[in-house]
N, C-alpha and C positions, 0 to 999 in steps of 0.2 A: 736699541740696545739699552739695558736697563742701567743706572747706575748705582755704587756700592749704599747712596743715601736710599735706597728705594728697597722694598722687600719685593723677592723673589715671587714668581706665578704659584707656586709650590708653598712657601713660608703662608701666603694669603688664602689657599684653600686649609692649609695647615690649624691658620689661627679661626677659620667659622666665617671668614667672612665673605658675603656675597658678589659675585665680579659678572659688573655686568659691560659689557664688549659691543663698543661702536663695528662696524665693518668699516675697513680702513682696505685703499687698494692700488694708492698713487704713495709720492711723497706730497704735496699738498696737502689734500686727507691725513693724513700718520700727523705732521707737522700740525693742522688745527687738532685732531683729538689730542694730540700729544700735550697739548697746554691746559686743559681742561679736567684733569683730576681724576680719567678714569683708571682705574685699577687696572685694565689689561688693554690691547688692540686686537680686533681679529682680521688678521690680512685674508678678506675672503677670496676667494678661487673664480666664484663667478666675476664680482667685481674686475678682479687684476685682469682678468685673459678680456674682458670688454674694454675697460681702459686702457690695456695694452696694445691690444690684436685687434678690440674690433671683431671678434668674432664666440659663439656661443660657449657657454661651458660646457663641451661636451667630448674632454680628451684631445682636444685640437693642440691645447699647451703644452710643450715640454718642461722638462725640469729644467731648462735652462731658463725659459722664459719665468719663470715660477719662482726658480732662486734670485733672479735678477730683483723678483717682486719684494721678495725678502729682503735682500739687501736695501734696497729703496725706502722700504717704510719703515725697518728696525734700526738703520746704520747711523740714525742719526736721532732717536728717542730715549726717552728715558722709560716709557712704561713698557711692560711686557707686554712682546707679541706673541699673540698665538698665530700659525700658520697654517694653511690649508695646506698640504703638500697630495690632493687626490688618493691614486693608489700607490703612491711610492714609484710609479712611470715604469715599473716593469716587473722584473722579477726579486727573488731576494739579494741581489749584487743593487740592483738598482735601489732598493730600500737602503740599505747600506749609504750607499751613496750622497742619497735625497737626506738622512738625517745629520750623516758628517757637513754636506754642506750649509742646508739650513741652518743647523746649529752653528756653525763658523759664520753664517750672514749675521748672526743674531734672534732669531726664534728663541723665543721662554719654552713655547710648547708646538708640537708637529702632529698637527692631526692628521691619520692615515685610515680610509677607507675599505671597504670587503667587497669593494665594486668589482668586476672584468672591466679590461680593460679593452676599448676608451669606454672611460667613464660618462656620467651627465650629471645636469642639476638636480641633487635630490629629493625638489620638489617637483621633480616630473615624472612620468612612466613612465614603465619599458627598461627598468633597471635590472641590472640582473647583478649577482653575486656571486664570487668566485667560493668552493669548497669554505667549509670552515678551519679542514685543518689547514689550509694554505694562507688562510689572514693570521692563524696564530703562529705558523710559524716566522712570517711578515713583523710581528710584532713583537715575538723572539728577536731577531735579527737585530729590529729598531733596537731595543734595548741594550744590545750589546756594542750597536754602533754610539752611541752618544760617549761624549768625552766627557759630561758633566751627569751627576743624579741629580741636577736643578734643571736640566732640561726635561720636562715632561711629554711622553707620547699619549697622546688621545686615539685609542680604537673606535674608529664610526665602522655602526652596521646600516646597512640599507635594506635590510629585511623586510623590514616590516610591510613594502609596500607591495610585493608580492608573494610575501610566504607569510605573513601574519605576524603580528606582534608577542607572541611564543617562542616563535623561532631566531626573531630579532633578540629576545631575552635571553635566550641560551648560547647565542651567539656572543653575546656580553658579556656572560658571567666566565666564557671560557677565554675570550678575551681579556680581563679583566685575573684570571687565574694564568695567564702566560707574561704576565706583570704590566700591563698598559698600564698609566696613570688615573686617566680619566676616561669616561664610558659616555659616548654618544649614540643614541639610538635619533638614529634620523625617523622624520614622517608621523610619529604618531601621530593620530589623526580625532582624537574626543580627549577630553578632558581626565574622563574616568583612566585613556590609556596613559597618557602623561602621570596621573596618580600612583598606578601599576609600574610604572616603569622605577619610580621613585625607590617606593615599597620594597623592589621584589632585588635590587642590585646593590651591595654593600660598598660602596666605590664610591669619590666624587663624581659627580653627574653635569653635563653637558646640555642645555637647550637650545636650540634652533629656532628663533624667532621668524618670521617671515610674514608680516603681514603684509594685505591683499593682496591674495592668490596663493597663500603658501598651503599647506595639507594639514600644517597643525595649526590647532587652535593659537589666538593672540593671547596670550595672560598675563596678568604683572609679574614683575619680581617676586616680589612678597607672595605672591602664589607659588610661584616657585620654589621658593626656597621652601616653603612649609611642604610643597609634596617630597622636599628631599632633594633636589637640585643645587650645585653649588655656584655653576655657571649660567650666565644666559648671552648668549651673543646675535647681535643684530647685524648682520652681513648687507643686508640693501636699503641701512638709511641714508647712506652716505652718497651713496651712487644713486640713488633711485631721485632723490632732492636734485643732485645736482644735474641729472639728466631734465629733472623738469623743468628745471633753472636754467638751465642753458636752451633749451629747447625753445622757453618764452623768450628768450633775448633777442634769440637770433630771429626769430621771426618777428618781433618788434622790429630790428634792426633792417630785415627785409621789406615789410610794410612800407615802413618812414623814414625808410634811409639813413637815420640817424637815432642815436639814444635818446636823444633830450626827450625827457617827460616819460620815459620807463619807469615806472613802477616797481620794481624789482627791488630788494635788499641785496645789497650788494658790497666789500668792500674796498673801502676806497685804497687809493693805489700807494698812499705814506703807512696804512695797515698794513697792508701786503708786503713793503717793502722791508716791514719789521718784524714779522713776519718768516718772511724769506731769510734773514739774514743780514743785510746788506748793512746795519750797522759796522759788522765785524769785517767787511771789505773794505768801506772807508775808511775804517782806521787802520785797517792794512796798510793802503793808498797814501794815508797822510803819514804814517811811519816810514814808510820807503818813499813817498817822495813824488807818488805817482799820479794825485792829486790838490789840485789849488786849496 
């Protein structure tokens, strides 16, 4: 949840400036990026349903487990989230639904996709997409459901990956012409098409970061932004690190039974604990009485 010292998701695309977006998917996550000076969070979708469920992105989440996710990472930040909310979980009552409640968790911006549903990770195959007029009228709805024009919706297409990056563009611009905020064209897959995309859609622009193994190219910022990009958000840095991180601990910890002599960056637990919070319960504790 952003506060009134902070400018808005919307004010920051307004004023030129570039936002570039950790993938955040716990409160842990939200809480460290939250301290560190970026411009916006993106509560990514893959991330939330693995750290929640344990299980793939691929439509398995509801919108409850999904707003839950929102709640968790915005309820208690100061920078804008942007959220994944998939296809909006169903039809246009369920659009409806997904952006009232997002937006009442706290979301800046509610990104909603042109997948069938159940959906998957958009850097996988086998994607398919619903009609075009049926995302625009999806995105009609969103707009008329939000309580605030500070909450922004982002139209993602997933064309591209099997109907060609033509049709993901047109798919954009009519998105983009039924009032979305921001235009994601998921998957492009060269350089030149990322150029193209910039080029060819009069909108703020959304990137998909994903490197090793994603379908689009890796590029900087400042790449970005010169093909016309105003977003860039990185969905599995956060998760991708700390699955490797956890992955060597435990298995040190299995080995030798013990930590000592781990190698690991790791922080320590008076960090953690300031961190967390725990100042502001102590002194709860010694205001009421309830500790020494």
């Amino acid at each position: 949840m952003t506060t009134d010292n902070n400018p808005s998701l919307k004010q920051l695309i307004q004023s030129g400036t570039f936002i570039v977006a950790p993938g955040v998917y716990d409160g842990l996550s939200a809480k460290i990026a939250d301290q560190m000076g970026f411009h916006a969070l993106y509560m990514t979708g893959y991330g939330t349903v693995a750290s929640r469920l344990g299980v793939p992105d691929a439509g398995i989440a509801t919108y409850n487990d999904m707003v839950e996710g929102v709640k968790c990472v915005a309820g208690d930040t100061k920078t804008p989230v942007i959220a994944d909310a998939d296809t909006g979980y169903g039809g246009l009552l369920n659009v409806r639904t997904t952006v009232r409640g997002y937006e009442a968790a706290g979301a800046a911006a509610i990104q909603l996709e042109d997948q069938e549903v159940p959906k998957k990770c958009g850097h996988t195959l086998g994607r398919r997409v619903i009609p075009m007029e049926d995302m625009v009228m999806k995105i009609k709805v969103a707009i008329d459901s939000r309580l605030s024009d500070e909450t922004l919706i982002i139209a993602r297409t997933d064309a591209r990956t099997e109907h060609g990056l033509d049709e993901a563009l047109r798919r954009a611009e009519a998105y983009a012409n039924a009032g979305a905020d921001i235009l994601f064209v998921e998957s492009p897959e060269t350089i030149e098409e990322m150029e193209k995309i910039g080029t060819s859609l009069d909108a703020p622009l959304l990137a998909n970061m994903v490197p090793g193994g994603g379908r689009t190219p890796d590029v900087s910022a400042e790449q970005l932004k010169q093909f016309g990009y105003n977003i860039a958000i990185y969905p599995g840095v956060g998760f991708c690190a700390a699955s490797a991180a956890v992955s060597e601990a435990f298995t040190y910890l299995k080995d030798h039974g013990s930590v000592i002599g781990l190698d690991l960056p790791q922080t320590n637990i008076t960090e953690l604990h300031t961190l967390m919070g725990f100042e502001d319960v102590w002194e709860f504790e010694r205001k009421f009485g309830q500790r020494e």
